[in-house]
C-alpha positions in Angstrom: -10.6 5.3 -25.4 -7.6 5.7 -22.9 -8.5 3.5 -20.4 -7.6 3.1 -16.5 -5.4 0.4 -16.8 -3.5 2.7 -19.5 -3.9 5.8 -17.7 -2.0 4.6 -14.6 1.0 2.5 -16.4 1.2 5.5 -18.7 2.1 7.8 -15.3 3.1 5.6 -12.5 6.1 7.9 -11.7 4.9 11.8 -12.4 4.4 14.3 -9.6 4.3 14.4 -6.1 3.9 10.9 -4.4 3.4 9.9 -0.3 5.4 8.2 1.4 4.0 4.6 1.8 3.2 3.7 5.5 3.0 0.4 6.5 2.2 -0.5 9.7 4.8 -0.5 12.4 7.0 1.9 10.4 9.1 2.5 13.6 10.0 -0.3 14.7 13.3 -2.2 14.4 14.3 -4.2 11.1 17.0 -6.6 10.6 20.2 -5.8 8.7 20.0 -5.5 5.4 22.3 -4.5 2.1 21.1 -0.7 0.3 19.0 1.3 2.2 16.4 -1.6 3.6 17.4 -0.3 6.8 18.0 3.3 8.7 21.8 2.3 9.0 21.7 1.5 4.5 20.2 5.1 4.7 22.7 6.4 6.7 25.4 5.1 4.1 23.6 6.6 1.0 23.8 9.7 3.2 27.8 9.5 3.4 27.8 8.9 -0.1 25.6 11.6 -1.5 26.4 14.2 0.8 26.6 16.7 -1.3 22.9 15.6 -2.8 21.3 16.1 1.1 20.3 18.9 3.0 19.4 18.9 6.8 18.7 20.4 9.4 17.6 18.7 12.6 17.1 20.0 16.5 16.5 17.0 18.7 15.2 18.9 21.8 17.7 17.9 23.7 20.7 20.6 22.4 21.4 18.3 20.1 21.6 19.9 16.4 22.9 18.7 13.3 23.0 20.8 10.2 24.0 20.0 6.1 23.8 22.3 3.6 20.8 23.8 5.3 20.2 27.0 3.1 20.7 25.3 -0.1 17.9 25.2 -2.3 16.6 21.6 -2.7 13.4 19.5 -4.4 10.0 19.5 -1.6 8.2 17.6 -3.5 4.9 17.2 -1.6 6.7 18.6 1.8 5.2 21.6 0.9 1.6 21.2 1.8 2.5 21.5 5.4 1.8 25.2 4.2 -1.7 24.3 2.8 -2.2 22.5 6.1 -1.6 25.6 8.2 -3.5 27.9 5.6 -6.7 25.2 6.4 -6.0 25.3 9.9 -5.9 29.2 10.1 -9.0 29.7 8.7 -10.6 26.7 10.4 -9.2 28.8 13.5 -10.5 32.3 12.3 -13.8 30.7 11.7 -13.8 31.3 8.0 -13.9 27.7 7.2 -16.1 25.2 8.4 -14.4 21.7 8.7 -17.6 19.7 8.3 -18.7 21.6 4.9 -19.9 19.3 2.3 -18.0 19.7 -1.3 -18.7 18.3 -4.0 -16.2 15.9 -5.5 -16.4 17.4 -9.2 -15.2 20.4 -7.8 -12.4 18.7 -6.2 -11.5 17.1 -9.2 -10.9 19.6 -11.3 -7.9 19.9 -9.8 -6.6 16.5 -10.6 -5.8 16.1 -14.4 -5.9 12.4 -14.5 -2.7 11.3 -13.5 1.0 12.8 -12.3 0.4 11.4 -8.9 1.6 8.0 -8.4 -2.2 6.9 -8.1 -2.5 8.7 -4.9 -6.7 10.4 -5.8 -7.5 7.4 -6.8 -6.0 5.7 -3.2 -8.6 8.2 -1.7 -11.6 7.5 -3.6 -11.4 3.5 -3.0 -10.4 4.4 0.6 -13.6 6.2 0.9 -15.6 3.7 -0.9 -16.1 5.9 -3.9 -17.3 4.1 -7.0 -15.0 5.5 -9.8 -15.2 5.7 -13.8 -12.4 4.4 -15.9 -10.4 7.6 -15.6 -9.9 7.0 -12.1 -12.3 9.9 -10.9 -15.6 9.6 -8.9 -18.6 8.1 -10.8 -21.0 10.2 -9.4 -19.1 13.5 -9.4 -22.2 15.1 -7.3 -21.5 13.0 -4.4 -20.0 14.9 -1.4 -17.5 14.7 1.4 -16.6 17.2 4.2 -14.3 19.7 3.5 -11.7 17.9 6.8 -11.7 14.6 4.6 -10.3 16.4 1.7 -7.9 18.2 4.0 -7.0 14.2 5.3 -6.6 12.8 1.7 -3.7 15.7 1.4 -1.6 14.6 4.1 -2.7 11.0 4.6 -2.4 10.0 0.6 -0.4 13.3 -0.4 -3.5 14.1 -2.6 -2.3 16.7 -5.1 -5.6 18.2 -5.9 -6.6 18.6 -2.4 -3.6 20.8 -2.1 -4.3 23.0 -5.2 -8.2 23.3 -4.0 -7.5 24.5 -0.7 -4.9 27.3 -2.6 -7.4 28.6 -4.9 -10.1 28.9 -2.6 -7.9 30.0 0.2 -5.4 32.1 -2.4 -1.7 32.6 -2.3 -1.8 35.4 0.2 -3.4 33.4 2.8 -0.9 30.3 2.0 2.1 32.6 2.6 1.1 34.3 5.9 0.8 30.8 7.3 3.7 30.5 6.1 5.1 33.7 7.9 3.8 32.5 10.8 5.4 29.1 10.7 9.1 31.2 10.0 8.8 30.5 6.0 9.0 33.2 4.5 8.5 33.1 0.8 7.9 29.3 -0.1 7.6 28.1 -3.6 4.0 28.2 -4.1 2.6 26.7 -7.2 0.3 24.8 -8.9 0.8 20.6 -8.1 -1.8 20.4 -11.4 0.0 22.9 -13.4 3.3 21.1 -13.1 1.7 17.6 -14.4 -0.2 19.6 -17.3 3.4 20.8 -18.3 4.9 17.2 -18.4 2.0 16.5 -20.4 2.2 19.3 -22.9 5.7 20.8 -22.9 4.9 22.7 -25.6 3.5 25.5 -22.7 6.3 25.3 -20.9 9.2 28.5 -20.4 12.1 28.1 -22.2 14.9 26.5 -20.4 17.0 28.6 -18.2 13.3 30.7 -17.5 12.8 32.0 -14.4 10.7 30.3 -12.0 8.9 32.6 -11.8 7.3 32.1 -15.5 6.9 28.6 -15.0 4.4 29.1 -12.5 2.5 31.5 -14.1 2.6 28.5 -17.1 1.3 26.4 -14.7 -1.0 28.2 -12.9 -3.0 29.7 -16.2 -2.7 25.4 -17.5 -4.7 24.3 -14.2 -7.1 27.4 -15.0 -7.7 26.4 -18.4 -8.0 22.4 -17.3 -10.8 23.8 -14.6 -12.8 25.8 -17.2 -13.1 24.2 -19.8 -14.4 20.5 -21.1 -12.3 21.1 -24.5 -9.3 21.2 -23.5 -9.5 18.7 -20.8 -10.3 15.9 -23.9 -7.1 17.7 -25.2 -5.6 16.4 -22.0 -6.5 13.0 -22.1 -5.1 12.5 -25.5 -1.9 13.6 -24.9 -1.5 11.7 -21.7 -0.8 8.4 -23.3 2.5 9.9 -25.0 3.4 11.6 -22.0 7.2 10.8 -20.5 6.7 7.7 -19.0 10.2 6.7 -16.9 11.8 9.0 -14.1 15.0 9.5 -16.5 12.2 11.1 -19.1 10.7 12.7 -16.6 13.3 14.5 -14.6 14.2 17.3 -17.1 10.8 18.8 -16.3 10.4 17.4 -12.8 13.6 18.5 -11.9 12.1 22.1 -12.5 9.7 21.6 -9.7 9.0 23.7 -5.9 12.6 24.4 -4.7 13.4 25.3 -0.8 15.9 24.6 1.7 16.0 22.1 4.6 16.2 25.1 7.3 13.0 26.4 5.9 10.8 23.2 5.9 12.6 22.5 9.7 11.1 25.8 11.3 7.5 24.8 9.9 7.9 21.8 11.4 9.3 23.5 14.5 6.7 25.8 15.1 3.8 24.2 14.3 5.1 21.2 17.4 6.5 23.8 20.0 3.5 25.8 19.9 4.7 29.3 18.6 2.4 29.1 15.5 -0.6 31.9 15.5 -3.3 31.5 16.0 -3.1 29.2 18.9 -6.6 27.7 17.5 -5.0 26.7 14.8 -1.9 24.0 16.2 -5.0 21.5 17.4 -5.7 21.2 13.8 -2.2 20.8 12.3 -1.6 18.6 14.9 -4.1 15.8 14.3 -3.5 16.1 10.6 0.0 15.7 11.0 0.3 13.6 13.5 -1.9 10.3 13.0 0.4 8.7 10.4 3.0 7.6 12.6 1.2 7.5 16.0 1.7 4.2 16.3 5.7 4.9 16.1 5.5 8.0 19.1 8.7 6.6 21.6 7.6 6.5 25.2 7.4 9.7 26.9 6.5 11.0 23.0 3.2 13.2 23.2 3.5 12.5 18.8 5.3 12.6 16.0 4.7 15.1 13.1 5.1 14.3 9.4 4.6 15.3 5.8 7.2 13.3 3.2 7.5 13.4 -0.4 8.7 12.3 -3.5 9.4 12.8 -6.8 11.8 11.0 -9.4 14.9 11.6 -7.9 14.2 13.3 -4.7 12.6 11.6 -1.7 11.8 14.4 0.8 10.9 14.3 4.6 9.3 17.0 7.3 9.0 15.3 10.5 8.6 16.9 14.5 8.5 15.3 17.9 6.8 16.4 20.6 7.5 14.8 24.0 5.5 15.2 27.0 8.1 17.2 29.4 7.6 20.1 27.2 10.5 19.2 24.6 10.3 19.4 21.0 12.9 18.0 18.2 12.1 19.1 14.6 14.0 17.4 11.2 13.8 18.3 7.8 15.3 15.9 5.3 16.0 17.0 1.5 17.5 14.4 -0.7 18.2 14.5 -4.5 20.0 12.0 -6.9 18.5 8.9 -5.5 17.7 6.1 -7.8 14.5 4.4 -8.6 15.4 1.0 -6.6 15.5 3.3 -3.4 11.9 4.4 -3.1 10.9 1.0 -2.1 12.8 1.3 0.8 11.2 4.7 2.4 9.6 2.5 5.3 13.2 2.9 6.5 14.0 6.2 5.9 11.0 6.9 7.6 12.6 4.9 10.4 15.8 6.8 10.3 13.9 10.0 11.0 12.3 8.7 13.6 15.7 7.1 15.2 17.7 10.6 14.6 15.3 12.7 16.7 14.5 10.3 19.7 17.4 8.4 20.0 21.1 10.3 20.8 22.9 7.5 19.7 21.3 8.2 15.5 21.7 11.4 16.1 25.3 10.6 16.4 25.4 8.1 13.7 24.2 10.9 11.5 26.5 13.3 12.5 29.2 10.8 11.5 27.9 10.1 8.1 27.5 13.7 7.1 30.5 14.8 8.6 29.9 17.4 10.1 
């Protein structure tokens, strides 16, 4: 029997992580070697320049730009578009935040492992009893529809983000995208892409288009939802599974792609307000913004953010809203970076912060890039 201990060693890298929050994430930290602080950020920046791309409007005039347009990992940065979907419909009334769904059906969407423990973060948070697979004991329980929508940006739940796509569907996902300035994001199954690391053997043939590994993906997640079979099949493969990022990143490294300009004017329109409906930016809002509201600068109304990671890429969306009316926006895109670094994403955190409330990061930033 592949047990929970097993389950999670066997996986504690795959898919789309959060970033961890510890409290006080914005505050000052003393000087430390690597990237332990948002100056040791700043330096991997300088170093890996051409493994960044950003693009950051502080409100103030103040603009910095990196390789923008070119086309990077997002990593779970993309389910600011799920987000908006949610909040659209929410707006539209076609969705009722306080529905009660059932958990089982919410699971089906999680094959077990691939993302860094996160569902199984949101089950204990909730007080969930769970089995030794890491899902819900009592599959029948329910929670309200907003709570799911919470676990996706709060934990970075990867089955919360592929329920609300299949039951909104991709056409709805991309015209809040539209309306946020994102025109045609890299929409795919966060399931599929774990199932494909688990079985390889359904995966396109290397140098495939992208295209046809998301229609892999997507008909794997299908298959995992429908039927009992081959979700056994799963769970027996799992255990000899790539297990290390190095393993890992020939497939991972195959994941959503998009570029720092695009994930910025989400970001941007979703905290200055020009996101339709209006009904909908209430909603975004909260969902985005109670992470790091204990880290909102004085004369900050709050602070926007959806991060990511996967092995290799760490990946950041972040706004600023400030209560004269200005808004900065930053979107952070970094690939290459080595295992030892992810422990230290309180303080990139801290560095997005610093860069889009503070001139003098701004310009520290500007210096390391270059440009």
């Amino acid at each position: 029997m592949l047990t929970r201990r097993r389950l999670l060693t066997t996986t504690a890298f795959a898919g789309s992580a959060a970033l961890l929050l510890p409290a006080g994430v914005g505050a000052a930290a003393p000087a430390a070697p690597g990237t332990g602080t948002p100056q040791g950020w700043l330096d991997w920046l300088a170093a890996h320049r051409d493994s960044v791309g950003l693009m950051l409007d502080d409100g103030t005039g103040g603009r910095v730009r990196h390789r923008p347009h070119a086309e990077q990992l997002l990593a779970s940065t993309i389910k600011v578009v799920h987000l908006a979907a949610y909040a659209t419909a929410v707006g539209h009334g076609l969705l009722d935040p306080r529905e009660r769904i059932r958990i089982g059906d919410w699971e089906l969407h999680h094959p077990y492992v691939g993302d860094g423990g996160a569902h199984l973060q949101v089950l204990r948070s909730l007080g969930i009893e769970t089995n030794e697979l890491g899902h819900a004991a009592d599959p029948d329980q329910r929670i309200e529809l907003d709570t799911l929508v919470a676990a996706m940006i709060d934990f970075s739940d990867n089955a919360a983000a592929d329920y609300l796509r299949v039951r909104l569907g991709d056409r709805a996902l991309r015209a809040a995208a539209r309306a946020g300035g994102w025109y045609r994001p890299d929409l795919r199954s966060l399931q599929g892409e774990v199932l494909l690391l688990i079985l390889p053997e359904y995966a396109p043939p290397a140098g495939a288009p992208a295209l046809l590994r998301r229609m892999a993906g997507d008909r794997l997640a299908h298959w995992f939802r429908v039927d009992p079979g081959f979700r056994e099949r799963v769970l027996r493969a799992i255990p000899d599974m790539p297990r290390t990022p190095a393993e890992q990143w020939p497939s991972t490294r195959l994941h959503a792609h998009g570029s720092a300009a695009e994930l910025f004017r989400m970001h941007h329109a979703l905290a200055a307000g020009r996101f339709h409906p209006e009904s909908a930016l209430p909603i975004v809002r909260r969902h985005l913004e109670r992470a790091l509201a204990g880290s909102v600068p004085s004369g900050g109304l709050g602070i926007g953010f959806k991060g990511g990671s996967l092995p290799r890429a760490l990946t950041m969306g972040m706004s600023l809203r400030w209560a004269d009316g200005r808004t900065g926006a930053l979107a952070l895109l970094l690939t290459d970076v080595a295992q030892e670094h992810f422990a230290d994403s309180p303080a990139f955190l801290r560095l997005g912060v610093s860069v889009l409330a503070q001139p003098r990061w701004r310009d520290r930033l500007v210096r390391a890039l270059g440009d």
